[in-house]
N, C-alpha and C positions, 0 to 999 in steps of 0.2 A: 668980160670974164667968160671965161668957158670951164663947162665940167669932163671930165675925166675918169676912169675907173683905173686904179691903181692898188694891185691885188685885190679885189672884189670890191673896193669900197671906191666910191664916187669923193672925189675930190673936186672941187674949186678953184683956179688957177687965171693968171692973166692971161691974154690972148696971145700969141708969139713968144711964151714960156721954152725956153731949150729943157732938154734930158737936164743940164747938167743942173737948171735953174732950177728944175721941178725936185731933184735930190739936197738943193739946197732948202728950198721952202718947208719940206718934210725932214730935214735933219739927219737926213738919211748920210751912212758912211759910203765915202765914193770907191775906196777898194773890198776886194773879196767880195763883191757882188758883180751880176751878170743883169742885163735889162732889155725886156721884147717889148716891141711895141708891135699890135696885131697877131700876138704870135710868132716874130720874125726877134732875130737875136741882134742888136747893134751892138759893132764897135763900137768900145769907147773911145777909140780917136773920135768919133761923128758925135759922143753926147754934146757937146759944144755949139753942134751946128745944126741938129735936125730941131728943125721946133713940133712942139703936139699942138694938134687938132681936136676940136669940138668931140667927144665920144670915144676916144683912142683908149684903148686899153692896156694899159704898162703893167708887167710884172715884173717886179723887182727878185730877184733870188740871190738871196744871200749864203755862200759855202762854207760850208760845214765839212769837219772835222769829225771822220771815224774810224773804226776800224773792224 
């Protein structure tokens, strides 16, 4: 297991977890959102393939809708 901080909170997570793994284990919807890890924005083509490491910090941002 490794922890994670994923928008300010520390998460728990298997070792070798993908983007997309880590969107499924939180429930999270996989469109109308955008995901950084370190501060850096990935395509979603690569959530599939980039796995997280020990202390990585993901922000998830979900779009909204204004005017």
């Amino acid at each position: 297991m490794i922890n994670i901080w994923v928008n300010q909170q520390r998460v728990e997570i298997e070792k070798g977890f993908t983007i997309l793994q880590l969107l499924e284990h939180l429930k999270s919807p996989k469109v109308g959102i955008a995901i950084a890890i370190q501060n850096a924005i990935i395509s979603k083509n690569l959530w599939e393939s980039i796995t997280l490491s020990n202390d990585d910090t993901v922000l998830i941002i979900q779009a909204t809708q204004g005017g």
